[in-house]
C-alpha positions as CSV (number, residue, x, y, z in Angstrom):
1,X,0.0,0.0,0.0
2,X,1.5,3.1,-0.9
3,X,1.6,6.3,1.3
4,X,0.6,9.8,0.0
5,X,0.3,12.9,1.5
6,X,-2.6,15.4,1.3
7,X,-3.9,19.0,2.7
8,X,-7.1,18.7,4.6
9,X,-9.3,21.1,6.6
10,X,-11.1,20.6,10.3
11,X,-12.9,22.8,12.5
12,X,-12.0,21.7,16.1
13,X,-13.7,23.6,19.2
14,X,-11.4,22.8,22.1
15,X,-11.6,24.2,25.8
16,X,-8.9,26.5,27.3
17,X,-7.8,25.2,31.0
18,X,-9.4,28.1,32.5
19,X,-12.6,27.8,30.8
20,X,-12.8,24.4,31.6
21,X,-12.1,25.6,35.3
22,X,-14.9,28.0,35.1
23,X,-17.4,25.8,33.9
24,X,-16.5,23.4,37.1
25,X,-16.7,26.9,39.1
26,X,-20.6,27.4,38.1
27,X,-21.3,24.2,38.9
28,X,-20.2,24.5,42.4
29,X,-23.3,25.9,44.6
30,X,-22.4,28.5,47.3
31,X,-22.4,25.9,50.3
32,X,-19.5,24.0,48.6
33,X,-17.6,27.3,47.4
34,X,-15.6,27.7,50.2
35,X,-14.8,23.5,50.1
36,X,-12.9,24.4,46.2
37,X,-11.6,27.6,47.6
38,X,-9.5,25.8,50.5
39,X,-8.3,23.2,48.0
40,X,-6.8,25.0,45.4
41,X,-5.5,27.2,48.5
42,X,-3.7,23.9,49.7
43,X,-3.1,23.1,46.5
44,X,-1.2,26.2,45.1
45,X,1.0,28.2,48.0
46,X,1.0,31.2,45.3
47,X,-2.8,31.8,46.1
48,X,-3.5,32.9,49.6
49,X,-6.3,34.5,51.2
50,X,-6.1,38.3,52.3
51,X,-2.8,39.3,54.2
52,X,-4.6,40.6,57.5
53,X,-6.0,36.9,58.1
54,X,-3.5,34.5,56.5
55,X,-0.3,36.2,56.6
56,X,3.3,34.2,56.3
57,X,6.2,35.8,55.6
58,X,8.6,35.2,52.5
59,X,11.5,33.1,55.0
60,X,8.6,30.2,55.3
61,X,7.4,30.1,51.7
62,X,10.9,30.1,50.3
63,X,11.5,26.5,52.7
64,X,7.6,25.8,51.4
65,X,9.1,26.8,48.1
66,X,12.1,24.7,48.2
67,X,10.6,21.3,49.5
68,X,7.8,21.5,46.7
69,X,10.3,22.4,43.9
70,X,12.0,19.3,44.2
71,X,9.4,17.3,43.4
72,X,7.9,19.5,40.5
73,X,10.6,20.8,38.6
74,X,11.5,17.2,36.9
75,X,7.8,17.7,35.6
76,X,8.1,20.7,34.1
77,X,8.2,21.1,30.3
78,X,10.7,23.5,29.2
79,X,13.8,23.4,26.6
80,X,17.3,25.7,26.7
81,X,15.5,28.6,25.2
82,X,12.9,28.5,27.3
83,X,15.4,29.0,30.4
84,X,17.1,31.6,28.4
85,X,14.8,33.9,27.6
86,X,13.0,34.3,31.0
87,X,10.7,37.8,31.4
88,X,9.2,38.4,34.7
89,X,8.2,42.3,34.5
90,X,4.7,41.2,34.4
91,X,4.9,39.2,37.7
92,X,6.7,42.3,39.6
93,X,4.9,45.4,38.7
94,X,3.7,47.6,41.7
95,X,0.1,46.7,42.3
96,X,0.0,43.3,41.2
97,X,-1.7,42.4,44.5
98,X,-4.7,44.1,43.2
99,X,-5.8,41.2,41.0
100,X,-7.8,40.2,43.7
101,X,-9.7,43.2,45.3
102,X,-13.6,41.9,44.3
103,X,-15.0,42.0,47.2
104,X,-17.6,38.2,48.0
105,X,-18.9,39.0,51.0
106,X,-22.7,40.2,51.0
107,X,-22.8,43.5,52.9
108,X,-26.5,42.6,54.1
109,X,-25.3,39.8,55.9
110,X,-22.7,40.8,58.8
111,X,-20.1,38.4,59.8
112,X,-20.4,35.4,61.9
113,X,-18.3,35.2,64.9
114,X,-15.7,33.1,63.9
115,X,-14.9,31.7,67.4
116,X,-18.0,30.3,67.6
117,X,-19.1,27.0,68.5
118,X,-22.2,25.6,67.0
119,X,-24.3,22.9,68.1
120,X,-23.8,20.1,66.5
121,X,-27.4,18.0,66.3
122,X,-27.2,14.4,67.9
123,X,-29.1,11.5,67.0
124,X,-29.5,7.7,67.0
125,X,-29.4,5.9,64.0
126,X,-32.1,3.6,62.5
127,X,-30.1,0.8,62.3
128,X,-28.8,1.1,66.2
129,X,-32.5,1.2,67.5
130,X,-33.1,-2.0,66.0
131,X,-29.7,-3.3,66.8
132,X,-30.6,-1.7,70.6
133,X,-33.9,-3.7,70.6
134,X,-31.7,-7.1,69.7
135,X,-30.3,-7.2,72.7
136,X,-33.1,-7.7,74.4
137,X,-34.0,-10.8,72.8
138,X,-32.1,-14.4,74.3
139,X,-30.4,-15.5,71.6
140,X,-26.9,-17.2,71.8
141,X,-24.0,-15.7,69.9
142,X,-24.4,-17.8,66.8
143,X,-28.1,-16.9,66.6
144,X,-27.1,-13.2,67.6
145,X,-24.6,-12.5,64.8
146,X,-27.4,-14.0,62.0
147,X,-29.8,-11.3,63.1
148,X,-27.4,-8.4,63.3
149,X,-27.4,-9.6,59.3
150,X,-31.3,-9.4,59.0
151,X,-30.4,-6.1,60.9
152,X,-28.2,-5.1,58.4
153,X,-30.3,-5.7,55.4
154,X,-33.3,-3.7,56.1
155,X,-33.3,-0.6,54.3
156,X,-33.7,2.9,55.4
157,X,-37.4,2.7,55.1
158,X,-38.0,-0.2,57.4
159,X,-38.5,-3.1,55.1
160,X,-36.1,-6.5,54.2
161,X,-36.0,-6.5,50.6
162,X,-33.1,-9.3,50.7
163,X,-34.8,-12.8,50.1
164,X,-34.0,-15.2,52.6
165,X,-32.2,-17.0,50.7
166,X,-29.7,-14.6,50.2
167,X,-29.3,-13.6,53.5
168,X,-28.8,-17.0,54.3
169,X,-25.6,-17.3,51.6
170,X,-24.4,-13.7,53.0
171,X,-24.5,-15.6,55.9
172,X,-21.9,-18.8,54.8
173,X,-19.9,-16.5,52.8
174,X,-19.1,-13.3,54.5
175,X,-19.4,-14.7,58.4
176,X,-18.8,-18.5,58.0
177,X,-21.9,-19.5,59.5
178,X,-24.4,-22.5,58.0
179,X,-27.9,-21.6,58.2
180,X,-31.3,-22.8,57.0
181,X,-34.0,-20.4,55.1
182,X,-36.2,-21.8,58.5
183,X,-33.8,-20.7,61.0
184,X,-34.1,-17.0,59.2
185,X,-37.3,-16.5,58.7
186,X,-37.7,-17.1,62.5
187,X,-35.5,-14.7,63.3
188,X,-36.8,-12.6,60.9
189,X,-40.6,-13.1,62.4
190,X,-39.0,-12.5,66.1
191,X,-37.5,-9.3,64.3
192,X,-41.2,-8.3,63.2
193,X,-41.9,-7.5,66.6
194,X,-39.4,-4.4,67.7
195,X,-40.7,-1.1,67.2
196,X,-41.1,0.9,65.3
197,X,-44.6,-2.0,64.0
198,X,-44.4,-3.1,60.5
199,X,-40.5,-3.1,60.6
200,X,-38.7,-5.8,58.8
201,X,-41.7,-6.5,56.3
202,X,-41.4,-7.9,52.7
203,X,-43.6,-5.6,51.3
204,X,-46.7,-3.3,51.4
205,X,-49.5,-5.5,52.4
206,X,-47.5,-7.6,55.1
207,X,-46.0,-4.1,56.4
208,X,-49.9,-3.1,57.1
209,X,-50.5,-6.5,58.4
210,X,-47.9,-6.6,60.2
211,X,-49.3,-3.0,61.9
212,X,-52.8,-4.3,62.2
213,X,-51.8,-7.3,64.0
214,X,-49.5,-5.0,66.9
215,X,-53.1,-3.6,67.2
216,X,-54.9,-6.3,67.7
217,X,-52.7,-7.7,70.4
218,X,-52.6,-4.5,72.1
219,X,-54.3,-5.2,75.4
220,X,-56.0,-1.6,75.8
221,X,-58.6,-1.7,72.7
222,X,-61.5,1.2,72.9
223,X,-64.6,-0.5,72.9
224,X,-65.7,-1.5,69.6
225,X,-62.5,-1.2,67.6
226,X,-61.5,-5.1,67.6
227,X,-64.0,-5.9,64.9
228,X,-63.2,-2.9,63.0
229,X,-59.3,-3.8,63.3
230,X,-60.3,-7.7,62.1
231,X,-62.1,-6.2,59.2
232,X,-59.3,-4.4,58.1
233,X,-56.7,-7.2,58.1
234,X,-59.4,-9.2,56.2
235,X,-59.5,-6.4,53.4
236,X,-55.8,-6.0,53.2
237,X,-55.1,-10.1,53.5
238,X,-58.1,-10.6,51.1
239,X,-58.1,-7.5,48.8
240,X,-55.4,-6.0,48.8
241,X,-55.0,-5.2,45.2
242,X,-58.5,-3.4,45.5
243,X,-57.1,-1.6,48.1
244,X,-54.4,0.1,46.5
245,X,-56.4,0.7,43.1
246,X,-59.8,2.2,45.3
247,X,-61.7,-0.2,44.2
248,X,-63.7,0.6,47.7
249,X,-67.4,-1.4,46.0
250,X,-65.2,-4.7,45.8
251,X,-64.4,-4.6,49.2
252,X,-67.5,-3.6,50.2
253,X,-69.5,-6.4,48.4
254,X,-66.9,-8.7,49.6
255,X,-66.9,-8.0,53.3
256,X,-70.4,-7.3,53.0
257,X,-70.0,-3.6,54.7
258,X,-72.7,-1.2,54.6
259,X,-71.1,2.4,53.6
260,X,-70.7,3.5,57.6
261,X,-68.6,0.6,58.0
262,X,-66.0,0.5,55.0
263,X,-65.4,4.1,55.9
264,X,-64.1,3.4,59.1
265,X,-62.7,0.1,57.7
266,X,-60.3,2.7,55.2
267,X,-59.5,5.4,57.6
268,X,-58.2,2.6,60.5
269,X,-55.9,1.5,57.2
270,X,-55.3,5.1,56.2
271,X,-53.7,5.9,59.3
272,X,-51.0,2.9,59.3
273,X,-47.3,4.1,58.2
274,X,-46.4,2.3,55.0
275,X,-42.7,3.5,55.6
276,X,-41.9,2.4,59.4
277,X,-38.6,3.6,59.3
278,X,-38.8,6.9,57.6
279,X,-39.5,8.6,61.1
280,X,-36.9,7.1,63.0
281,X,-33.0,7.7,63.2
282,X,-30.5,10.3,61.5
283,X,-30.4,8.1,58.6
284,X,-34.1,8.4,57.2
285,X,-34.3,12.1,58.6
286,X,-31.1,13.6,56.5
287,X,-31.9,17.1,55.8
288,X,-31.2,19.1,53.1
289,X,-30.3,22.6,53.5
290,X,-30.6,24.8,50.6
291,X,-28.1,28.0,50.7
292,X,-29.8,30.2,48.2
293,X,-26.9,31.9,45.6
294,X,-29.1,35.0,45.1
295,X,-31.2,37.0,47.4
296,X,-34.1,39.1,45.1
297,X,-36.0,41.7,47.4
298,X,-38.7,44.1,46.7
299,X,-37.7,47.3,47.9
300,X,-41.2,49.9,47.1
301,X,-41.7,48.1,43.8
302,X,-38.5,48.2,43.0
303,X,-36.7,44.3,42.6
304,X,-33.2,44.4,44.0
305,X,-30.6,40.9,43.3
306,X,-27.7,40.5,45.4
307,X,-25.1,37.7,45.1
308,X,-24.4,35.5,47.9
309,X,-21.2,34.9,48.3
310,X,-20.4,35.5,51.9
311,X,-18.7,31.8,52.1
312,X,-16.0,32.8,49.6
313,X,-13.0,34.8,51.2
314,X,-10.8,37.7,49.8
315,X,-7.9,35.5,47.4
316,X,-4.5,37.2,46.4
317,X,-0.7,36.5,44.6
318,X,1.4,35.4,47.7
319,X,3.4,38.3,48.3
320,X,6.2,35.5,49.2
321,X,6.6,34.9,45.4
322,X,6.3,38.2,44.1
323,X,9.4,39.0,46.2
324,X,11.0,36.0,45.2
325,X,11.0,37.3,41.7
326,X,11.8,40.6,42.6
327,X,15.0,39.3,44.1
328,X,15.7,37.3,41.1
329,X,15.3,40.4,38.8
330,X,17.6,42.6,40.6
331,X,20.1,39.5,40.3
332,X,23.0,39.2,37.9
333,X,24.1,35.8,37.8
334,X,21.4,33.6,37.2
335,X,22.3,29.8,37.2
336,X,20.0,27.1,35.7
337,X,19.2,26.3,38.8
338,X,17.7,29.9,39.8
339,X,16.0,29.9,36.4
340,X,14.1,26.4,36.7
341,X,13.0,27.9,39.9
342,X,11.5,30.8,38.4
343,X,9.6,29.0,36.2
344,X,8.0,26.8,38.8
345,X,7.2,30.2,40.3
346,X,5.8,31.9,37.3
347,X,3.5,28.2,36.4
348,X,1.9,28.9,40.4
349,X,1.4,32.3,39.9
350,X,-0.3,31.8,36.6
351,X,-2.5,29.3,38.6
352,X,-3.3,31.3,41.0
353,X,-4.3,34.1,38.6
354,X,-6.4,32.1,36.5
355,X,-8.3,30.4,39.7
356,X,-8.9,34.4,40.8
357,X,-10.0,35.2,37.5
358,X,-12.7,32.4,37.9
359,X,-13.8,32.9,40.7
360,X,-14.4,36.7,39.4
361,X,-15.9,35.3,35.9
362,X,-18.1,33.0,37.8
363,X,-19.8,36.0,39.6
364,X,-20.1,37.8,36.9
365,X,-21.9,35.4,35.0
366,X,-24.3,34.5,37.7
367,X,-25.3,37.8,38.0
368,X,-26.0,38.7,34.7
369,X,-27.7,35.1,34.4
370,X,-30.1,35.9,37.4
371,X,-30.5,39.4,36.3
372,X,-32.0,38.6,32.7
373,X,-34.2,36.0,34.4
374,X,-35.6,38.7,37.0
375,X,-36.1,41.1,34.4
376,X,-37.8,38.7,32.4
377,X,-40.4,37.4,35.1
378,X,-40.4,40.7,36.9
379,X,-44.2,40.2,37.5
380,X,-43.6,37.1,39.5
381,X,-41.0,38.5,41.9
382,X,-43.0,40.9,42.9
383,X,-46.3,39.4,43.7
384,X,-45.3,35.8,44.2
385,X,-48.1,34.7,41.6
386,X,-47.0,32.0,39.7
387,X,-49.9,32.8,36.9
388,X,-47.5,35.9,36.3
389,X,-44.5,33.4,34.7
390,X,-44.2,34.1,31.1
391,X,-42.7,31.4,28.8
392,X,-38.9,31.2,28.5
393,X,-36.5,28.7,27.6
394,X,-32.6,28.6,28.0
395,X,-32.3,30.5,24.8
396,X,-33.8,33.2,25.6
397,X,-31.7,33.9,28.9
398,X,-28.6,33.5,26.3
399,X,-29.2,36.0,23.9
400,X,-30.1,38.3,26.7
401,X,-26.9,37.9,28.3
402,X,-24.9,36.8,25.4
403,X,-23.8,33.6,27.0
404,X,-23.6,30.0,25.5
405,X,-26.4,27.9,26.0
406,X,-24.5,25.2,27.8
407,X,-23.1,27.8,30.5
408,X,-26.8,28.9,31.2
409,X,-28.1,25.3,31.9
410,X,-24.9,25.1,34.1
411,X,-25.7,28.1,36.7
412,X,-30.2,27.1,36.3
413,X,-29.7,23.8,37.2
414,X,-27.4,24.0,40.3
415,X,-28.5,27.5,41.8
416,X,-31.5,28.6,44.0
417,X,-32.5,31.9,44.3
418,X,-34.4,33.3,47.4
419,X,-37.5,35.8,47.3
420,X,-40.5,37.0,49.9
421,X,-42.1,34.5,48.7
422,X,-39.8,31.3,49.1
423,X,-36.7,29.7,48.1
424,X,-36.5,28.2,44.0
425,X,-34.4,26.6,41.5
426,X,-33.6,28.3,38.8
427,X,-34.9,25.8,36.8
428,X,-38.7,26.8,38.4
429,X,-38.5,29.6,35.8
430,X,-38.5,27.9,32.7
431,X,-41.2,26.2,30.7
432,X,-42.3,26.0,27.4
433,X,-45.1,28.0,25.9
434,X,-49.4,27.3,25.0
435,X,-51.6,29.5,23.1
436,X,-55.2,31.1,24.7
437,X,-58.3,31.5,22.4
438,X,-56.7,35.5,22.1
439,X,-53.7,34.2,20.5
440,X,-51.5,35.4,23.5
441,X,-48.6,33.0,24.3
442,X,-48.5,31.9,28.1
443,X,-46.2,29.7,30.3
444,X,-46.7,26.0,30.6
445,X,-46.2,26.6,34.4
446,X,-48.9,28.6,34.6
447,X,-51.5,26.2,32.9
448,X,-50.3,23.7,35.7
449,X,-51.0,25.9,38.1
450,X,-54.4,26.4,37.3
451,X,-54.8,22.6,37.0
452,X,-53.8,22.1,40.1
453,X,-55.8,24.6,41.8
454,X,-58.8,22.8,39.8
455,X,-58.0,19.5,41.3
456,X,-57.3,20.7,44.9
457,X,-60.9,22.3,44.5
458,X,-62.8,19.5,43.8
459,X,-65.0,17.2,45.4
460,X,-63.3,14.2,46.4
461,X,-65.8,12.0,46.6
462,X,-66.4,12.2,42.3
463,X,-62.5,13.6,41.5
464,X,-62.8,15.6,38.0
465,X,-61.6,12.9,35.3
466,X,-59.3,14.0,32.6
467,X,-61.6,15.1,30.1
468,X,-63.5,17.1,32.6
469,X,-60.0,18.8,33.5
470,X,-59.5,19.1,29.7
471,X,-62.9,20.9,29.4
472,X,-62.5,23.8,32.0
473,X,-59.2,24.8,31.1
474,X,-60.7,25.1,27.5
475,X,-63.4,27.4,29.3
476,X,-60.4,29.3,30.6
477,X,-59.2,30.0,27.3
478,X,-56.5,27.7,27.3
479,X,-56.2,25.5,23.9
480,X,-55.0,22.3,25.6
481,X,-55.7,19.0,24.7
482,X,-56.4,15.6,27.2
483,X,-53.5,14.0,26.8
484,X,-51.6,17.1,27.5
485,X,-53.6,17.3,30.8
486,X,-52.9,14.0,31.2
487,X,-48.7,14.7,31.0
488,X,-49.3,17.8,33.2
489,X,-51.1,15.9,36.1
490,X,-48.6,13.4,35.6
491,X,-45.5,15.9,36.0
492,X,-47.1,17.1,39.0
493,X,-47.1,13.9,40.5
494,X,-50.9,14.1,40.7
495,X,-52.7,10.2,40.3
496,X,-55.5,9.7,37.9
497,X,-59.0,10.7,39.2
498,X,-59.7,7.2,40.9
499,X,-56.9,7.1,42.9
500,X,-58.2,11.0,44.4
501,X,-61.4,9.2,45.4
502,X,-62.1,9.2,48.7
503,X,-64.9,8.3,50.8
């Protein structure tokens, strides 16, 4: 095969380092900001924070200096000329400090006290109220170690989801011990019987059992509800699938009920807890706390953004290796040695600059993201009314602000902006657009709103269907069709009109 040579074209788009590092800086929310900050801080020593709090003086970052060199200077990538031809009257010009004078802090809120000490919240965890409770069953050490397994393998919502016999293989491979599927499950039934009821179940319907029986056994029964408990383990042991589809007649016909009777049948079920565990321990009650980037506040009609950034300290050029290259500047005899030093310099400092310049980039463009957003659903920000959000997509908020696409997904899907009226994504504010009767163009989110407050409305004893929903947003105006109610009810995590029902 013979080679040949030819001319050919290609349009590449390739990333700089520092945008690359910026578009990792808009992903990081405002909580974890100061996290990324102390990192590259560790990371870099030519990047320190502002003299009056982290000052060292140029004796400790020349030993710093000389310890890390070592190591790094065999990686560095530089020829003869390279060394030769080294200018560093960029890196020593008076002012140079000022790269970083942006200032992070919010003004409107003042400074925590650093010193002090915040309660830290103390809980026990779901797994050591059960393992608590094991104690106080006799079991021998054999018999002990198989149910810290079971223990082990119900999940954070109270049930044991791991067949038997799986747990009983876990059981030869991991602790060496030979056990039956028998010996398990009567563990697992003993098990059944710690608190919080219902722990430990298989599923759904032997979770509510599981309940219902506790009740039953429970010595101090009001008058009366016995029968009414027995009725309800029949309906869940007999008709379960009813159950969770409404079909309330079935049961009814079944257990032969008058109306009275399955209602207070369904509202002894009702009040069971079909996730035992979700109320118990640190593990099923992990909070999470949403620092809001922006703050928007209506000050006598007029909308004011701030930036929160009070997590992100003042950054600056060590003053260290400014000096260092000040003193290698005034030099005259410069070995090889000195030079491949001043390069390592030079490459941190250039670091350090870029990481400043990223962090200032990245406020920029949040700001100018959140800005064109507020302008553009100005309505909503002031009155809270979420019938006042127009239609916008991502490309709007980029030709407003002249950023890429990409970079506005980045900051609307990771930041949350607070207002009077609560706390939002970003992403709250977008949705696509739906015609009226007038031929005016109105936001999605506002037709789901109206659906919603349609449903929440109704009677829920004969829940509007879809087609009714369908027909009185149409009398609103709105030219919608049922399946698109249908995908709106679904988005909103609302069930079909059956599963509303109630008695």
């Amino acid at each position: 095969m013979a080679l040949s040579q030819s001319l050919q074209q290609k349009l590449l788009q390739k990333l700089s380092p520092q945008q690359i590092q910026l578009m990792k800086l808009l992903q990081v929310p405002t909580a974890s900001l100061e996290v990324r900050i102390k990192e590259e801080l560790e990371e870099n020593p030519a990047l320190e924070l502002d003299e009056d709090k982290h000052e060292e003086n140029a004796d400790e970052i020349k030993d710093e200096f000389s310890e890390t060199a070592e190591e790094e200077f065999s990686e560095m990538d530089g020829g003869e000329d390279e060394y030769e031809n080294i200018d560093v009257s960029e890196y020593v010009q008076d002012g140079d400090d000022e790269v970083a004078d942006y200032k992070l802090r919010d003004d409107n809120y003042p400074e925590e006290d650093e010193g002090r000490q915040l309660p830290f919240k103390t809980e026990t965890s779901f797994y050591e109220v059960l393992i608590n409770q094991l104690g106080l069953l006799k079991l021998d050490e054999r018999e002990h170690t198989i149910a810290e397994q079971i223990v082990g393998s119900i999940d954070e919502d109270g049930y044991l989801r791991r067949e038997t016999a799986a747990i009983v293989d876990d059981l030869a491979f991991r602790q060496n011990i030979m056990s039956s599927e028998e010996e398990v499950e009567a563990l697992i039934r003993r098990i059944q019987h710690f608190d919080p009821p219902g722990v430990a179940a298989r599923d759904l319907q032997e979770c509510l059992l599981l309940q219902l029986h506790r009740q039953k056994d429970e010595a101090r029964q009001p008058e009366g509800r016995g029968q009414v408990v027995d009725t309800a383990i029949k309906a869940i042991s007999k008709y379960f699938d009813e159950f969770t589809k409404k079909h309330y007649e079935k049961i009814q016909r079944g257990l032969n009920l008058d109306d009275d009777q399955l209602k207070e049948v369904m509202q002894q079920i009702i009040r069971l807890n079909p996730k035992p565990g979700g109320n118990v321990g640190e593990v099923n009650k992990a909070e999470n706390y949403v620092v809001p980037d922006f703050f928007i506040m209506n000050n006598a009609g007029k909308l004011e953004l701030t930036l929160n950034s009070r997590n992100a300290p003042e950054l600056r050029i060590s003053e260290g290796y400014r000096d260092m290259l000040k003193e290698y500047d005034r030099g005259a005899k410069k070995d090889k040695r000195q030079k491949e030093a001043v390069l390592f310099i030079k490459q941190k400092i250039d670091a350090a600059k870029w990481f400043i310049d990223a962090i200032k980039q990245r406020q920029h463009t949040l700001l100018s993201t959140m800005n064109a957003i507020m302008e553009h659903q100005y309505n909503f920000f002031l009155t809270g009314d979420e019938t006042e959000l127009k239609p916008m997509i991502l490309k709007d908020i980029a030709e407003k602000t002249g950023l890429d696409i990409s970079t506005v997904s980045r900051v609307a899907n990771s930041k949350f902006v607070q207002t009077e009226f609560g706390t939002y994504r970003l992403k709250f504010f977008f949705s696509e657009s739906l015609s009226t009767d007038s031929g005016e163009e109105v936001s999605t989110r506002e037709v789901k709103k109206i659906l919603s407050n349609l449903i929440e409305g109704e009677d829920k004893k004969r829940p509007l269907s879809d087609e009714r929903l369908t027909e009185l947003l149409q009398e609103k105006g709105y030219n919608i069709a049922r399946r698109t109610v249908a995908k709106y009810r679904e988005q909103l995590n609302i069930p079909v009109a059956r599963l509303r029902k109630e008695l």
